[in-house]
C-alpha positions as CSV (number, residue, x, y, z in Angstrom):
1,X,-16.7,-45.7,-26.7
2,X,-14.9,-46.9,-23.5
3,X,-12.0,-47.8,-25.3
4,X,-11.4,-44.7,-27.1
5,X,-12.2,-42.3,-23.8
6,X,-9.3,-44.9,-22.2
7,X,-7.3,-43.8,-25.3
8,X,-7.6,-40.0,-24.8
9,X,-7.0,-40.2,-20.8
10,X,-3.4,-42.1,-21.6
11,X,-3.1,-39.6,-24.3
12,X,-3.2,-36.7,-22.0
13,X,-1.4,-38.8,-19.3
14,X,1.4,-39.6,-21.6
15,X,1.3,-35.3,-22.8
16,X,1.4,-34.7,-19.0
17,X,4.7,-37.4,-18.5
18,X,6.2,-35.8,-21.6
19,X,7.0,-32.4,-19.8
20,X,9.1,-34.4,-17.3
21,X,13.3,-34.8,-17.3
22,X,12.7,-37.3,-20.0
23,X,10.4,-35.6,-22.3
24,X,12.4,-32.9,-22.2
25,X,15.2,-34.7,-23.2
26,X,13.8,-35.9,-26.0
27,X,12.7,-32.8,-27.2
28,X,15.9,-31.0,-27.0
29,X,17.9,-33.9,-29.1
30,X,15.2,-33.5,-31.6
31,X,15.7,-29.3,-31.6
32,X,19.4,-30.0,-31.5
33,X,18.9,-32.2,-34.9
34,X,17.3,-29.0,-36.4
35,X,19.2,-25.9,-35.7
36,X,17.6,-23.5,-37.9
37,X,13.9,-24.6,-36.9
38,X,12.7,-21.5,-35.9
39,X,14.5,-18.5,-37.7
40,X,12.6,-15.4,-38.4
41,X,9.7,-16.1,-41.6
42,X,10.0,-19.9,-41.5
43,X,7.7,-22.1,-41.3
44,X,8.5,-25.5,-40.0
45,X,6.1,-28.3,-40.3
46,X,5.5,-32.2,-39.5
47,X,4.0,-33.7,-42.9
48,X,2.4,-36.7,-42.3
49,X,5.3,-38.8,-43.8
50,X,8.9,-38.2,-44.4
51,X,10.1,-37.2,-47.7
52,X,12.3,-39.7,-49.5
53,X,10.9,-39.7,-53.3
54,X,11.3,-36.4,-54.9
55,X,10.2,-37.5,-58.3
56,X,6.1,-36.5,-58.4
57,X,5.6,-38.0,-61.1
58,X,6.7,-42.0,-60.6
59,X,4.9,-42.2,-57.2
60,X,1.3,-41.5,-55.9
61,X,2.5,-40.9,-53.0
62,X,1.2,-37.8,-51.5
63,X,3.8,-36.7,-49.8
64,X,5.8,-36.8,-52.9
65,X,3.1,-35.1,-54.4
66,X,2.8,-31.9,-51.5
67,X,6.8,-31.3,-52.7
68,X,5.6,-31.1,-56.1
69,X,3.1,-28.3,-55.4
70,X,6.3,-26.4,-53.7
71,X,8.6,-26.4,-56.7
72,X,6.9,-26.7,-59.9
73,X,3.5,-25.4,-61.1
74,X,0.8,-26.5,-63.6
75,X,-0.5,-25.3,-66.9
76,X,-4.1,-25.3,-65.3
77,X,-5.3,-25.9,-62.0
78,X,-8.7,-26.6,-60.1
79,X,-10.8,-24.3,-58.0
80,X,-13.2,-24.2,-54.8
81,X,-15.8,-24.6,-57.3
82,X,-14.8,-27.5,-59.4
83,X,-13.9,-25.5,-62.6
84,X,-10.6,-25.6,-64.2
85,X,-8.8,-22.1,-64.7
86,X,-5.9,-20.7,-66.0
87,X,-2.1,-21.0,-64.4
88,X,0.9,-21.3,-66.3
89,X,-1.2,-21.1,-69.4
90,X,-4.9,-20.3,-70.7
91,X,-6.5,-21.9,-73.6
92,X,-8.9,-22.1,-76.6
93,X,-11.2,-24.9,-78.0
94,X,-11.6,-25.8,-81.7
95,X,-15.6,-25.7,-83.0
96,X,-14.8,-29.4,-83.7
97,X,-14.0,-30.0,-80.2
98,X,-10.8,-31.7,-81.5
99,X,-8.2,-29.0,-81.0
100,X,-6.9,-27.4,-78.0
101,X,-4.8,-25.0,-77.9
102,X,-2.7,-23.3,-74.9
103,X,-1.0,-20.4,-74.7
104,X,2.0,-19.6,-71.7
105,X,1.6,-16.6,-69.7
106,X,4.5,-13.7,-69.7
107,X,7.1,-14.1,-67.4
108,X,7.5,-17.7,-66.4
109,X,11.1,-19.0,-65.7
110,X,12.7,-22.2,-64.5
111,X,14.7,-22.2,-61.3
112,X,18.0,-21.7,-63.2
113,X,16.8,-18.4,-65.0
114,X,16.0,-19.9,-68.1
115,X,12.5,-19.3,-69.5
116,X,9.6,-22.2,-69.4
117,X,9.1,-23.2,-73.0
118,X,6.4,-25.3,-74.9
119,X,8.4,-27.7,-75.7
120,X,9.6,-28.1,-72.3
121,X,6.0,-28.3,-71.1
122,X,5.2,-30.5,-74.4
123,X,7.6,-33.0,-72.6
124,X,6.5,-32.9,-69.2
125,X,2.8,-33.8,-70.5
126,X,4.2,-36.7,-72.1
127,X,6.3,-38.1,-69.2
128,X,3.1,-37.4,-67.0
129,X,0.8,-39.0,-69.5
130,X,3.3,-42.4,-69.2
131,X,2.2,-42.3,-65.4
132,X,-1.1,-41.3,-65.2
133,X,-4.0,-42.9,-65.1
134,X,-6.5,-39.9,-66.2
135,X,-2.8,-38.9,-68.6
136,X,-3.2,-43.0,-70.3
137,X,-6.5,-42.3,-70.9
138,X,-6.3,-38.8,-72.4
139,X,-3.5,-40.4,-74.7
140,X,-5.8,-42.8,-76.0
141,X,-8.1,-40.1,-77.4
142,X,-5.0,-37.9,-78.3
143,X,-4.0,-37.5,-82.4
144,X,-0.7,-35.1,-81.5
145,X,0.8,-33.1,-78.9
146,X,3.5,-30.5,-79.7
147,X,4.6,-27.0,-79.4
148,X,3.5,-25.0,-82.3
149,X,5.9,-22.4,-81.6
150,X,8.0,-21.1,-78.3
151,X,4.4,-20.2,-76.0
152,X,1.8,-22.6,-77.7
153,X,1.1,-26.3,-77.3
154,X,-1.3,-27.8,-80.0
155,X,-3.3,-31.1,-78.5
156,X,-5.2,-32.9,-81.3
157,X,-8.0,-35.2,-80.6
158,X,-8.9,-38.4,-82.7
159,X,-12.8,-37.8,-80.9
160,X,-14.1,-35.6,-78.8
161,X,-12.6,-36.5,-75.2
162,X,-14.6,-34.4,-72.0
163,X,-12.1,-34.6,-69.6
164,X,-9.2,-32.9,-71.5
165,X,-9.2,-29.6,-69.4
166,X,-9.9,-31.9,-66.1
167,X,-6.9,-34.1,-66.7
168,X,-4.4,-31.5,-67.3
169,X,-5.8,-29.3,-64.5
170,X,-6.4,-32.2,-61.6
171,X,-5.0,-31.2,-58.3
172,X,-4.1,-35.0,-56.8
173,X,-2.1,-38.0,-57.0
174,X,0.1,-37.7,-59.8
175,X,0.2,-34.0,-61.2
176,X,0.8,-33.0,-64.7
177,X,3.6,-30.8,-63.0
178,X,5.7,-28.6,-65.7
179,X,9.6,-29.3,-66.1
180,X,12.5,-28.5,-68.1
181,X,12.7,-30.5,-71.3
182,X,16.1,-32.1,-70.1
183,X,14.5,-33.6,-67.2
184,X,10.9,-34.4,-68.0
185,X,12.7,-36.3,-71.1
186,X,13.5,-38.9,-68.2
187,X,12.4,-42.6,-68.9
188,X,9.0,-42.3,-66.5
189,X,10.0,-45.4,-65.3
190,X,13.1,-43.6,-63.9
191,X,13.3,-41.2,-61.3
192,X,14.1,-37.4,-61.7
193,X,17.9,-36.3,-60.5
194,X,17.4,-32.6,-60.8
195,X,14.4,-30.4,-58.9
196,X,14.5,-27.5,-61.3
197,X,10.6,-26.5,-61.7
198,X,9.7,-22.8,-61.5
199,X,7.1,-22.9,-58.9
200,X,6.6,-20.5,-55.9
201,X,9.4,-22.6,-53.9
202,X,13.1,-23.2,-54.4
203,X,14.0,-27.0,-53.5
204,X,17.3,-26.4,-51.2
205,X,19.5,-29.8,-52.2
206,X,22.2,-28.7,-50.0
207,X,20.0,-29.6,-47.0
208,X,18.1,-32.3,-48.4
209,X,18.3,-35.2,-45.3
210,X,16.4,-38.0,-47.1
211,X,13.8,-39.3,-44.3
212,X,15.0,-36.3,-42.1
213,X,14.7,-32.8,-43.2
214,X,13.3,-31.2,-46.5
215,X,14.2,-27.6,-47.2
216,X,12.7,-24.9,-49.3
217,X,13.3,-21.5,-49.8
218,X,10.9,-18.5,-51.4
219,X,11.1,-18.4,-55.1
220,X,12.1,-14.6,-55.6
221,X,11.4,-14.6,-59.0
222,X,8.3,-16.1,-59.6
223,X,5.3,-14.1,-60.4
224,X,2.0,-15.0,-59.0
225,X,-1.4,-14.6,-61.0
226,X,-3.6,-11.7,-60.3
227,X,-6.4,-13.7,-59.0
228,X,-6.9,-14.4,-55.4
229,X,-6.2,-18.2,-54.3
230,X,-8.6,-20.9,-54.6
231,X,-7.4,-24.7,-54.0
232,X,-4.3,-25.4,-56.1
233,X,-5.9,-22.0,-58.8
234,X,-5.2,-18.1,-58.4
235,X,-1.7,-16.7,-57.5
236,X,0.7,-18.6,-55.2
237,X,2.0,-16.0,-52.9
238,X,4.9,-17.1,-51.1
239,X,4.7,-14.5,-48.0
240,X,8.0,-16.5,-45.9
241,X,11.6,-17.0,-46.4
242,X,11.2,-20.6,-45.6
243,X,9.6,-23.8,-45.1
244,X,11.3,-26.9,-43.7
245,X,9.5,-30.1,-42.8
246,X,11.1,-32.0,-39.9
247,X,10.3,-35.5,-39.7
248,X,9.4,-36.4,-36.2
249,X,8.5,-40.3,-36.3
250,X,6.8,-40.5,-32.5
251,X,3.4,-38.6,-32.6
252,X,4.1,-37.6,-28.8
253,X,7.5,-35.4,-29.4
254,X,5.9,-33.6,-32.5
255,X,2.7,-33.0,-30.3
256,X,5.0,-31.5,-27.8
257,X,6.7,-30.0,-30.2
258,X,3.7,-27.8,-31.5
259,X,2.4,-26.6,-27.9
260,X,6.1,-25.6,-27.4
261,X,6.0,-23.2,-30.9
262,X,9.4,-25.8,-31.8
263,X,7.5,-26.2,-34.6
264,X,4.7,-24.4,-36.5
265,X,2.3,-27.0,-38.3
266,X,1.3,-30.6,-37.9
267,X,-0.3,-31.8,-41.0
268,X,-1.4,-35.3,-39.2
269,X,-2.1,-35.3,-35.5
270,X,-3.7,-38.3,-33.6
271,X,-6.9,-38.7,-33.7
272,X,-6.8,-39.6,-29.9
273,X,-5.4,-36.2,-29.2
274,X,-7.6,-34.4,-31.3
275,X,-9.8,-32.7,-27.9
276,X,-6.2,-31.7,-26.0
277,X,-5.3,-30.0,-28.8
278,X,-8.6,-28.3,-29.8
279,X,-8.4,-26.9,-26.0
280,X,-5.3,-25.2,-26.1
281,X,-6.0,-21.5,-26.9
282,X,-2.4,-21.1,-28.8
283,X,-3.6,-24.0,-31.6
284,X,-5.9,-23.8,-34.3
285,X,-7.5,-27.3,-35.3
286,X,-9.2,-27.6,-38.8
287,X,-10.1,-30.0,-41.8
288,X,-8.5,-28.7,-44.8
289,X,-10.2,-31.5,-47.5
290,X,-13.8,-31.7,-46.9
291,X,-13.4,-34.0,-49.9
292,X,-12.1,-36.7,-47.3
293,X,-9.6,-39.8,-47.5
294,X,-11.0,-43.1,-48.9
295,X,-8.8,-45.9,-47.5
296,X,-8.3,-49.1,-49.4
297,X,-6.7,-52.4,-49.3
298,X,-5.2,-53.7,-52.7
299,X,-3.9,-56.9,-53.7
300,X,-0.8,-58.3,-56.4
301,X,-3.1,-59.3,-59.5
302,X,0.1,-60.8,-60.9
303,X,0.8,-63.7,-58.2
304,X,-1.0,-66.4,-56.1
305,X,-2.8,-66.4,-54.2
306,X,-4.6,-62.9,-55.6
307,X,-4.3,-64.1,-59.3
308,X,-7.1,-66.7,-58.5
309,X,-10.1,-64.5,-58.3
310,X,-11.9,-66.9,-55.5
311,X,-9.2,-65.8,-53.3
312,X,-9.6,-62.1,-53.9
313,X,-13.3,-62.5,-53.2
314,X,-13.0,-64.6,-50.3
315,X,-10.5,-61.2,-49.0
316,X,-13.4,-59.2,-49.9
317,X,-15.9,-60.8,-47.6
318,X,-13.4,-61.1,-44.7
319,X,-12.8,-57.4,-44.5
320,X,-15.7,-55.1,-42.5
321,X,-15.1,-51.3,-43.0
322,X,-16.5,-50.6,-39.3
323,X,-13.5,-52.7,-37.7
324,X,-11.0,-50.9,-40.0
325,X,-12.5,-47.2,-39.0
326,X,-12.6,-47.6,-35.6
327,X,-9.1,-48.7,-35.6
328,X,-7.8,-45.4,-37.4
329,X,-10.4,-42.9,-36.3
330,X,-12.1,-43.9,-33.4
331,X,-14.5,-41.2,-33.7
332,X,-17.5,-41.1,-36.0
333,X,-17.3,-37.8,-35.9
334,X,-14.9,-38.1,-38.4
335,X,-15.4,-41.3,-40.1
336,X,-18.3,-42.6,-42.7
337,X,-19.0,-46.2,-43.5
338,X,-19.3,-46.1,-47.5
339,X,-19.1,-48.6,-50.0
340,X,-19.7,-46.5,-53.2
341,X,-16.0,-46.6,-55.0
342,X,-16.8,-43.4,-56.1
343,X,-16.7,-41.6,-52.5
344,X,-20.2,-40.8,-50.4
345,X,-21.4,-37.6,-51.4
346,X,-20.7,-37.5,-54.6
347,X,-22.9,-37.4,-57.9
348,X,-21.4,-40.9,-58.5
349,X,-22.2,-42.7,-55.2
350,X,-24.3,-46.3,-55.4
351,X,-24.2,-48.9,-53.2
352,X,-23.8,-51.8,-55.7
353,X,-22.1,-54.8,-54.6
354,X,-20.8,-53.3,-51.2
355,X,-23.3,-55.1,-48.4
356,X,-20.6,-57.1,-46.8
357,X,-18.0,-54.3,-46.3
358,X,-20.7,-51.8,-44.7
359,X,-22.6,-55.0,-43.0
360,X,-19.6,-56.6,-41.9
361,X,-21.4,-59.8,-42.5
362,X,-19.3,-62.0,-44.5
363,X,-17.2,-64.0,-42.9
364,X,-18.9,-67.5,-42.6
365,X,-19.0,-66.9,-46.8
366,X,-15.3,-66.1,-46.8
367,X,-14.3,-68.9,-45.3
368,X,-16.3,-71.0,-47.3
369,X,-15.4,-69.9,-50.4
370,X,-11.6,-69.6,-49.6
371,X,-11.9,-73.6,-49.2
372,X,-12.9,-74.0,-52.1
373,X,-10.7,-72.0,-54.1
374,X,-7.4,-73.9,-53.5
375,X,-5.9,-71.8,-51.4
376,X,-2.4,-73.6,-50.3
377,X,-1.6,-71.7,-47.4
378,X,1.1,-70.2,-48.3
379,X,1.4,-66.9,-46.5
380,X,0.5,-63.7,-47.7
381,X,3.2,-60.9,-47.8
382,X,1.0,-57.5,-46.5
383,X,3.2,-54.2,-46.4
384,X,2.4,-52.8,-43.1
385,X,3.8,-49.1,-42.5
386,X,4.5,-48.2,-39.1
387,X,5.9,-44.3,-39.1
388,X,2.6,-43.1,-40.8
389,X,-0.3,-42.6,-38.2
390,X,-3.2,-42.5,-41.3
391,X,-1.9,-45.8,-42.3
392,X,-1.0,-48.1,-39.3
393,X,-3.9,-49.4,-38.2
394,X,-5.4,-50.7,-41.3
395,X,-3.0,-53.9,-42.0
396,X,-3.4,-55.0,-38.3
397,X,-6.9,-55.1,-38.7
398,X,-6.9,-56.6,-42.1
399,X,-4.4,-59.5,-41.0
400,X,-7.0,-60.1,-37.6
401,X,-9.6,-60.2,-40.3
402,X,-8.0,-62.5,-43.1
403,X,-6.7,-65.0,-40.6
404,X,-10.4,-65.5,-39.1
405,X,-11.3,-66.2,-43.2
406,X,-8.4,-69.0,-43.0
407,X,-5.3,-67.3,-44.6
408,X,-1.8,-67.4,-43.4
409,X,-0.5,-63.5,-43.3
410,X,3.1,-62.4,-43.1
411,X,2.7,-59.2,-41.7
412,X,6.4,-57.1,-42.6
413,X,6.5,-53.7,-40.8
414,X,8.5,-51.3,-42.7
415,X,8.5,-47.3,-43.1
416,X,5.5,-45.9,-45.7
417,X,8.8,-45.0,-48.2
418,X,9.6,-48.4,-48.2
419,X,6.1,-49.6,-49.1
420,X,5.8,-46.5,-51.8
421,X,9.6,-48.3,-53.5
422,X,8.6,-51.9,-53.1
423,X,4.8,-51.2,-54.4
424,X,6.6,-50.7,-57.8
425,X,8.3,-54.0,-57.9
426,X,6.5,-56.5,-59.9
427,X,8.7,-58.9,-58.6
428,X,7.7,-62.4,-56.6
429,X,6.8,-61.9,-52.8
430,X,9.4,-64.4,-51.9
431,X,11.8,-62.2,-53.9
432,X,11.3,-59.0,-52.5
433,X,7.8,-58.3,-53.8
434,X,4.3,-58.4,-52.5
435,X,0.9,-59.3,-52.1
436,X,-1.0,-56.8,-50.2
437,X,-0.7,-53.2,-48.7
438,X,-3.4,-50.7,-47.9
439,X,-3.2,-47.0,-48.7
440,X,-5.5,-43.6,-49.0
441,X,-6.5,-41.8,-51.7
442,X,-7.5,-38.3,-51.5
443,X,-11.4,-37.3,-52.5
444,X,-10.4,-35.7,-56.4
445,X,-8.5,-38.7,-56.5
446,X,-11.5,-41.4,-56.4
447,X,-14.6,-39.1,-58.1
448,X,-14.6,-40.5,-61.2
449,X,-13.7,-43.6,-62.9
450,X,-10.8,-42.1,-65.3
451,X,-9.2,-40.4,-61.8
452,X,-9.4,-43.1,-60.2
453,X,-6.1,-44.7,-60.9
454,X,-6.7,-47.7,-58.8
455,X,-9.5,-49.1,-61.4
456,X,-6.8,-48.8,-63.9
457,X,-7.0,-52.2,-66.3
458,X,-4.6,-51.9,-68.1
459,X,-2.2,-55.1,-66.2
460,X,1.4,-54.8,-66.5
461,X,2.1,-52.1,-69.1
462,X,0.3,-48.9,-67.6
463,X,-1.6,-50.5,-65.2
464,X,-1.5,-49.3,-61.2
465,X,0.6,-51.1,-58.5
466,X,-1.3,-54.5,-58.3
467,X,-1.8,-54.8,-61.9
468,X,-5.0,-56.0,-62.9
469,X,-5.9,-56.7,-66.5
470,X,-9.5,-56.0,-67.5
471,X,-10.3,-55.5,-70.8
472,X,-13.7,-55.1,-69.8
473,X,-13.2,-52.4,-67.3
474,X,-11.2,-50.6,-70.1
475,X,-14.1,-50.3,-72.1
476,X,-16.5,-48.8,-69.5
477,X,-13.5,-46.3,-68.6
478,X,-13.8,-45.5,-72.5
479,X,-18.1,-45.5,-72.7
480,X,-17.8,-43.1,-69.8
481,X,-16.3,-40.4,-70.9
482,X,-17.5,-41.0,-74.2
483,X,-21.1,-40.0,-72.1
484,X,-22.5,-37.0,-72.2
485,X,-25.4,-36.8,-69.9
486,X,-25.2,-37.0,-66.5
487,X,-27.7,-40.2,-66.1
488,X,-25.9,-42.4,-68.9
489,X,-22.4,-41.7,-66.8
490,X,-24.1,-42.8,-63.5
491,X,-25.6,-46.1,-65.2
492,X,-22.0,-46.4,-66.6
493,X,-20.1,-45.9,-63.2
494,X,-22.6,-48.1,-61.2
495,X,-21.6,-50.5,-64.5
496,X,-17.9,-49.9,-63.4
497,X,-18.4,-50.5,-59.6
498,X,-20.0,-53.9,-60.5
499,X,-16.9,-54.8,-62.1
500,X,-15.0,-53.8,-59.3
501,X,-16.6,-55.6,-57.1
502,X,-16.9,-58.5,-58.9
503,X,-13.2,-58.8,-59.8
504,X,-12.2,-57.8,-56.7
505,X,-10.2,-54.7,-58.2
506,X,-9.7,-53.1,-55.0
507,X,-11.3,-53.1,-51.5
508,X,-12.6,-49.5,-50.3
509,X,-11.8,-49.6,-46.3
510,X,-14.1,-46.6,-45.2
511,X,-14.4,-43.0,-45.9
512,X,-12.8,-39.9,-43.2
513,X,-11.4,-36.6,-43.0
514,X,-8.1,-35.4,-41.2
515,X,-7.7,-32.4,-39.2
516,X,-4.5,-30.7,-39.4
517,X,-3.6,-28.5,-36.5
518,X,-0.8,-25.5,-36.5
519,X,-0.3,-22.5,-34.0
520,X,-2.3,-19.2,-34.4
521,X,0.4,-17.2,-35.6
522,X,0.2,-18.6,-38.8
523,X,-2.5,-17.7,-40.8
524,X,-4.0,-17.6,-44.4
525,X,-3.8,-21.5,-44.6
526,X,-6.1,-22.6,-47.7
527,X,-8.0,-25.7,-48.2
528,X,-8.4,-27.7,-50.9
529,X,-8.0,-31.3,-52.6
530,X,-4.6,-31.2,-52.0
531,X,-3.4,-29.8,-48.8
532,X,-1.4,-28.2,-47.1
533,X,0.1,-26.0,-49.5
534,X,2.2,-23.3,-48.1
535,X,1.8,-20.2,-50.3
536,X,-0.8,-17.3,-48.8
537,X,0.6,-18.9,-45.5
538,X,1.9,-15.6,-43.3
539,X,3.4,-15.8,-39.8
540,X,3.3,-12.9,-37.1
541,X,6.6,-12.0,-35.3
């Protein structure tokens, strides 16, 4: 406790040095690299990373996501309450359960004027499903997809599938976001070179600064639903002209930046800085996902050392959640030690298998066992980003952690977009590619087995960055939602975290939530699974 109090007293010592000659300085350049930050109905906003990818569909990376929520909408979305409902389109379910068919709603049209089609929407599902974990596994189960005529899309079942509705309507990771035919007929394994969607927000190329500065402007002709807002559901009122997110790589200037009213939102503040800023009467200071972050580690199935499954397990013992949580929270306030793969909380959640990560008591059996598994030495290649505050800490602590088990660790700091391009590579480490990098997934994102992309077994051809192939895990993932009472799919998911554990598919870090913070004159932000979004958001003169 001493050493986070000692953290918050620099913290407001360093806010207090900011407003001098130098701090001021600072602040002005990064004003003067923005121009147009604070015009009349724009918002301007710190994300918590920079914007580099601007294909939502070949990355998971939530940033990349948060722009695809701006320009292009969904055929159903999720609400407060869990249930899936209507958006782009509503639907109707055969007597068989094998047919489902959707419907487009009047009045929907691309950014270029031309209307939304089903065969346009037809594509977009397909490129999606190429990406997607819960898209793969809806394929599996799929007979046909197609568009029936200009409004209706036809999806034929081989089975009965459950999670039909909940995989075209999930609200994280990678969305089933709707495109033109032209461009959702892109490779999936290519990215995107046009941003036409027809979304509440227009993507403004002209002052696209990759790393720097994203632009969007109000969507004049999009037409909201009727229904009031509710998560990534209802109608997406845009109520500015604006939004630009500014990147602002030191935590201290953007801080500054937001007491000053330079800018209006700051999706990712420190946690250290959490009190100052809940004290200042001008700033608001709330959680938007009660769902919470999960933070994990994941290793390079296709390589040594983390081909040989002794070494992955011998990881697994070295790592203690409470070390890693402290690190990027500091607060327990804010932070749960959790080993259920499944998230805490949820209907899901078992303990199985996860004593040493909660315990922290491992280590004499990880270095035992890391002996034994012939282990050369060679060093390990861990992605560590250093521009995104949610996901610094975890590699320092992991590297302390793995070198006490007896591995060598080549620790290579780069920016987050970096990690989310090289993550993709399945090439060597010593040729560019990788062994280990830590990341978050949001809550939606880990609460059931088919979501959760990172138990994925499908190895090199579909399978998530890190590759694992377990045919065994691929047939729980299939028993599950084959399931249709709620005890046989817990047995099944404890099944499933067994298997994780055992192989070593991943290693959950911890469970926490992160406030965002933004001035008082904006209002009507919504929470959700997948926040922020900026429709409903207003701002007073």
């Amino acid at each position: 406790m001493s050493s986070v109090r000692g953290r918050l007293v620099r913290g407001e010592r360093m806010f207090s040095g900011f407003r001098g000659a130098v701090g001021r300085a600072a602040l002005a350049a990064t004003v003067l690299a923005f121009p147009s930050l604070s015009p009349a109905k724009t918002i301007t906003a710190v994300m918590h990373s920079d914007l580099r990818v601007i294909d939502p569909i070949i990355t998971t990376a939530y940033i990349s996501r948060d722009h695809g929520y701006m320009v292009y909408d969904t055929l159903l979305a999720m609400d407060s309450n869990f249930r899936i409902r209507p958006q782009m389109a509503d639907w109707k379910i055969s007597d068989d359960k094998l047919t489902y068919t959707f419907t487009l709603r009047d009045g929907l049209k691309w950014h270029d004027g031309k209307p939304v089609t089903a065969e346009d929407c037809v594509a977009s599902l397909k490129r999606w499903a190429a990406r997607d974990g819960m898209g793969q596994k809806l394929m599996d189960f799929t007979a046909s997809l197609e568009a029936t005529d200009d409004k209706t899309i036809t999806l034929k079942l081989k089975e009965p599938y459950a999670l039909v509705l909940e995989s075209i309507g999930k609200p994280s990771s990678v969305v089933p976001f709707m495109m033109p035919k032209r461009i959702a007929e892109t490779p999936p394994d290519k990215a995107i070179t046009e941003q036409i969607g027809s979304g509440p927000f227009k993507f403004v190329k002209s002052e696209f600064q990759p790393g720097v500065k994203a632009v969007y402007e109000k969507n004049t002709d999009y037409v909201p639903r009727s229904e009031p807002p509710s998560w990534t559901s209802g109608g997406k009122v845009v109520k500015v002209d604006r939004v630009e997110w500014v990147t602002m790589p030191d935590a201290q200037t953007a801080i500054n930046a937001l007491q000053s009213g330079d800018i209006d939102f700051l999706e990712a503040p420190s946690f250290d800085m959490l009190p100052t800023l809940a004290a200042n009467p001008e700033l608001k200071v709330e959680t938007l996902s009660n769902l919470g972050y999960q933070t994990l580690l994941r290793m390079n199935f296709l390589y040594p050392p983390f081909d040989n499954v002794k070494v992955r397990r011998a990881a697994l013992l070295a790592m203690n959640q409470k070390d890693v949580l402290d690190a990027l929270v500091g607060n327990p306030q804010y932070y749960k030690i959790c080993g259920a793969i499944f998230g805490c909380g949820t209907p899901l959640e078992t303990d199985a298998g996860s004593e040493t990560l909660t315990k922290g008591n491992g280590m004499e059996e990880a270095r035992k066992l890391l002996a034994d598994s012939g282990y050369d030495g060679t060093p390990v290649v861990l992605m560590a980003p250093t521009d995104v505050g949610a996901l610094k800490p975890q590699p320092i602590v992991v590297a302390e952690l793995l070198r006490k088990a007896g591995f060598k660790v080549d620790v290579q700091a780069t920016d987050w977009q970096t990690v989310v391009t090289r993550r993709a590579t399945q090439k060597p480490p010593s040729e560019g590619g990788w062994n280990m990098f830590c990341t978050n997934w949001a809550g939606p994102d880990v609460f059931n087995p088919v979501a959760h992309v990172t138990l994925n077994g499908k190895g090199k051809n579909g399978g998530w960055f890190g590759w694992p192939s377990d045919e065994k895990m691929e047939a729980l993932r299939d028993a599950f939602v084959r399931a249709t009472a709620p005890a046989e799919q817990k047995k099944i998911a404890t099944e499933i975290q067994q298997r994780a554990y055992e192989q070593v598919t991943y290693v959950p870090l911890g469970q926490y939530l992160a406030p965002s913070v933004w001035r008082k004159e904006i209002t009507g932000v919504l929470d959700g699974p997948a926040t922020p979004v900026f429709w409903n958001m207003e701002k007073s003169e």
